[in-house]
C-alpha positions as CSV (number, residue, x, y, z in Angstrom):
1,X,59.1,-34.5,-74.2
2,X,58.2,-35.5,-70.8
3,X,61.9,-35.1,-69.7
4,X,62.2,-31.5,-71.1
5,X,58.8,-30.4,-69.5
6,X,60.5,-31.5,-66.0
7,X,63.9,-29.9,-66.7
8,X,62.2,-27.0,-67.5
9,X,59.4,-26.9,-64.4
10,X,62.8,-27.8,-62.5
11,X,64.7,-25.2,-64.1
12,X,62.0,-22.2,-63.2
13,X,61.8,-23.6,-59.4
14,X,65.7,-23.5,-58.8
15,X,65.5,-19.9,-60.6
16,X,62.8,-18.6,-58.1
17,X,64.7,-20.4,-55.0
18,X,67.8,-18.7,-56.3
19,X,66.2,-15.3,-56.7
20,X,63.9,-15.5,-53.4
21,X,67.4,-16.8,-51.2
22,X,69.4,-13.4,-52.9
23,X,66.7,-11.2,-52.2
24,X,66.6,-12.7,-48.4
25,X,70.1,-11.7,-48.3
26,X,69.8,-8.3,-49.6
27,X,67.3,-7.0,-47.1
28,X,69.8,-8.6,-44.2
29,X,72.6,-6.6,-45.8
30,X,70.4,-3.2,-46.3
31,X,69.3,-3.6,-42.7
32,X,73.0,-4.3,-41.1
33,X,74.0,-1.3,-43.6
34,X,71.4,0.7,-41.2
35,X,72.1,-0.8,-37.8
36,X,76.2,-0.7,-38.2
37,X,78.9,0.7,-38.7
38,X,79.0,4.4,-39.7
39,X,75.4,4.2,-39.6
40,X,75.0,3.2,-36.1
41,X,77.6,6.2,-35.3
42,X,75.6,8.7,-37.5
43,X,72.5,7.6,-35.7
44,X,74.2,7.6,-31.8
45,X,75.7,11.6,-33.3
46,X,71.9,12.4,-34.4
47,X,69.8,11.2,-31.2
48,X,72.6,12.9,-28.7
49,X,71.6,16.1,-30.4
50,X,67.4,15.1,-30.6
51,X,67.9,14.6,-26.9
52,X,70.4,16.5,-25.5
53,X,70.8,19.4,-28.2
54,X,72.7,22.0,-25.9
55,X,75.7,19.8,-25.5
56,X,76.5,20.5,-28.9
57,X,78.4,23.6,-30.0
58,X,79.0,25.0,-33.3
59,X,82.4,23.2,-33.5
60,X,80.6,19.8,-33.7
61,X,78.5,20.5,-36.6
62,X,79.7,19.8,-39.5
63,X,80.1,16.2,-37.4
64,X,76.3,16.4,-37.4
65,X,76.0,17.2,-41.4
66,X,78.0,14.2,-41.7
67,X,75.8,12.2,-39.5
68,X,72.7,13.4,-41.0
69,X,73.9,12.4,-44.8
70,X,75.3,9.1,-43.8
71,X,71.4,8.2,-42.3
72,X,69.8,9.4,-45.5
73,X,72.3,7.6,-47.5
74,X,71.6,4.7,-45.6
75,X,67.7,5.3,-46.2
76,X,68.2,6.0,-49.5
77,X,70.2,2.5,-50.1
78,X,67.1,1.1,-48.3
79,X,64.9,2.3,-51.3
80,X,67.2,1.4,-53.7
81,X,67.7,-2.2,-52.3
82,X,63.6,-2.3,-51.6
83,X,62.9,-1.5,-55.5
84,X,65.3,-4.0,-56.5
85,X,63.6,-6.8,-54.1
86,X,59.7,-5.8,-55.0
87,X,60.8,-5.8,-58.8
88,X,61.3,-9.4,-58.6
89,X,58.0,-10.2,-58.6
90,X,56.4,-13.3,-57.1
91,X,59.8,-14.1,-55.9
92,X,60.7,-11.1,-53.9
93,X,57.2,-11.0,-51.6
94,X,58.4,-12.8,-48.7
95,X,61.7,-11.3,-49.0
96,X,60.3,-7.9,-49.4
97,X,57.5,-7.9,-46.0
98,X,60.8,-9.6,-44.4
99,X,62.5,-5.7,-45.2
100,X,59.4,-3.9,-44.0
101,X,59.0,-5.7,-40.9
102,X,63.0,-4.8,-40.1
103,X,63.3,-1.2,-41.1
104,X,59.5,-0.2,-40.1
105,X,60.6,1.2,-36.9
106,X,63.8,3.2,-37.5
107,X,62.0,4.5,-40.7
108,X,59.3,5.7,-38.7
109,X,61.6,7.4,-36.1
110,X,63.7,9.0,-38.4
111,X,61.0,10.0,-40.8
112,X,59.8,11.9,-37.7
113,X,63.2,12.9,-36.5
114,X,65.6,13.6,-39.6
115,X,63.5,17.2,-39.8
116,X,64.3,18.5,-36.8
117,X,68.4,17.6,-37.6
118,X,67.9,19.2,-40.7
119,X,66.1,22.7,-39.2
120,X,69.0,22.2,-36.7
121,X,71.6,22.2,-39.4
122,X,70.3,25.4,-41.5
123,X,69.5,27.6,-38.2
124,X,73.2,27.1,-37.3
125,X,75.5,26.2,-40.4
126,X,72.9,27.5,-43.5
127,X,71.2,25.6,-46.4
128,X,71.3,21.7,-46.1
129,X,71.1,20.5,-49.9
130,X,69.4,17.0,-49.8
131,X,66.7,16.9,-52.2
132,X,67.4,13.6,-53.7
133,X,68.2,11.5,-50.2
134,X,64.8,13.5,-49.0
135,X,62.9,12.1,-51.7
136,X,63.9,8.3,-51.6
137,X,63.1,8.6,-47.9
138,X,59.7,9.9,-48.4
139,X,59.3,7.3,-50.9
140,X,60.8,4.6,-48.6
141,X,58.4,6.0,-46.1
142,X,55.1,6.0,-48.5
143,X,56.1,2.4,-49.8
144,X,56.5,0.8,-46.3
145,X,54.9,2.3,-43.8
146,X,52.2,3.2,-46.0
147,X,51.7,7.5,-45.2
C-alpha cells in the first residue's frame, strides 16, 4: 500500500511539473506571438501613424486595417492563451503572473492607443467591424491590468 500511495503522490507531482513547465512555455510563445513577426510589423505600421499620422495617405490604409487586426488578433490570442493558463489552477499561478508581468506594458499602451487607430480608420476608410477582438482585449485588459 505504501508503494502505491508514493506512485501516486509521485504521479500528481510529475503531473503539476508537467502542467506548470507547458504553461511556462505558453506565455513565452503568446508573448513572442506579440513582440515578432507580423506583430512587431503591425505594431511599427500603428505607432508611425500615432506619431507621425500625416505621413500617411489614403493609399496606405487598408495597410493600417491590416495592422490594426493583426494587434488585436494578437491580443486576443493573449486572452485566449491567458484563460487557458489561469484554468489550470494551482499549477498555472506562477506561470500566469509570469504572462502579466510580460504583456502589462504593451497592453496598457495599446489599450490606450488601438482607439485612436480605430477613429483613424472609420474617419478615413468607414466602419471598422471588430467587436469580438475589442472584447477579448477589454477583457485581457480587466483581467491583467486590473481597470
Amino acid at each position: 500500500m505504501a508503494i502505491s500511495i508514493v506512485s501516486l503522490c509521485t504521479s500528481v507531482a510529475v503531473f503539476y511539473w508537467q502542467r506548470r513547465h507547458g504553461d511556462f512555455d505558453l506565455a513565452r510563445i503568446l508573448h513572442a506571438d506579440l513582440t515578432s513577426g507580423e506583430a512587431a510589423k503591425a505594431r511599427d505600421l500603428l505607432g508611425t501613424l500615432l506619431h507621425s499620422p500625416d505621413t500617411f495617405g489614403d493609399d496606405a490604409l487598408p495597410d493600417v486595417r491590416i495592422a490594426y487586426f493583426t494587434v488585436l488578433w494578437s491580443f486576443e490570442r493573449l486572452y485566449a492563451g491567458r484563460c487557458a493558463i489561469e484554468d489550470g489552477g494551482t499549477a498555472g499561478r506562477r506561470p500566469l503572473k509570469f504572462l502579466d508581468r510580460l504583456i502589462r506594458w504593451p497592453l496598457a499602451y495599446w489599450s490606450e492607443n488601438l482607439p485612436l487607430v480605430r477613429e483613424v480608420l472609420e474617419q478615413r476608410l468607414g466602419t471598422v467591424e471588430d467587436d469580438q477582438p475589442i472584447e477579448a482585449l477589454v477583457e485581457l485588459k480587466r483581467a491583467v491590468l486590473h481597470t
